[in-house]
C-alpha positions in Angstrom: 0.0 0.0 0.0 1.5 3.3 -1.2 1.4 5.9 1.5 1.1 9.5 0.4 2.1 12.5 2.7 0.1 15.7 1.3 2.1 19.2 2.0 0.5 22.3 1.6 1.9 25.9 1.0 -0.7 28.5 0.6 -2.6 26.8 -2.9 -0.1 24.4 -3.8 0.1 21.1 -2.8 2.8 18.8 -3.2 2.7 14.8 -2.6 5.7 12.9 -1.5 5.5 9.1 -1.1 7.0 7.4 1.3 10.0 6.0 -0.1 11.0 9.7 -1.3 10.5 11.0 2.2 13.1 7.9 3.0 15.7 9.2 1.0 15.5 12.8 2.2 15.2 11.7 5.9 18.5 9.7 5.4 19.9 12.9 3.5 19.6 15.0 6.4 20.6 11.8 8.9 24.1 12.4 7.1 24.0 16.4 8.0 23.2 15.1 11.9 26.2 16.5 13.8 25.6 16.1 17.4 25.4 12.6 19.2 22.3 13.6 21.0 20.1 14.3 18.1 21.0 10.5 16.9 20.4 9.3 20.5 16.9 10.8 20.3 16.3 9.4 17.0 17.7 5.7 17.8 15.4 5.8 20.9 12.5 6.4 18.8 12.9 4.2 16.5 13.9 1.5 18.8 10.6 2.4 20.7 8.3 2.3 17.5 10.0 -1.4 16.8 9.1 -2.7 20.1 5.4 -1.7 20.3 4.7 -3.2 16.7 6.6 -6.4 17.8 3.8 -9.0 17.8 4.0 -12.3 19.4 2.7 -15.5 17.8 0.0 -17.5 19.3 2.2 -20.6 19.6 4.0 -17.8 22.0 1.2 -16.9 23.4 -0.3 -20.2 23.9 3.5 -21.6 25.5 3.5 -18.7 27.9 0.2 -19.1 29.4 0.9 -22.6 30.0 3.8 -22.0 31.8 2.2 -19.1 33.8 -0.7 -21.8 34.8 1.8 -24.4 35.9 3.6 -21.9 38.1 0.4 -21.0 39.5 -1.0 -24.6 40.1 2.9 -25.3 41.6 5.2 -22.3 42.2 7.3 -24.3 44.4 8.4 -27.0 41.5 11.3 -24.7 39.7 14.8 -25.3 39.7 17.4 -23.3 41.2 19.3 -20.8 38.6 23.0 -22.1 40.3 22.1 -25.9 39.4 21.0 -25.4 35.9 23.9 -23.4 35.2 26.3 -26.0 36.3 25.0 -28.8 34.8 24.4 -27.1 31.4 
């Protein structure tokens, strides 16, 4: 699906799609002279990644299952030091 970004200046409009505004964004990335501006733009994107990560229902499904055995049993797990050691 092609998105369109519409920009107006007084009558005129112009329309930039989205791998255009790409390019230009990536143009300017290489004008970026302070580390904190690329922080703030690392964070963000970072962010936006993570809240659009989905997780399967296989996932989903394993993790409830484990959640509803630690509930039925929290004392049956195994201690971190004796799985490290005999791994």
């Amino acid at each position: 699906m092609e998105q369109k970004l519409y920009l107006y200046k007084g009558k005129k409009a112009s329309i930039m799609d989205l791998e255009a505004r790409k390019y230009n964004f990536i143009q300017e990335l290489f004008n970026v002279d302070r580390e904190s501006i690329m922080d703030v733009l690392e964070r963000v994107l970072k962010q936006e990644k993570e809240e659009h990560q989905e997780i399967s229902q296989a996932h989903k499904t394993e993790l409830d299952n484990r959640l509803k055995s630690y509930k039925d049993d929290p004392e049956d797990v195994l201690d971190w030091k004796d799985v490290k050691d005999n791994w």
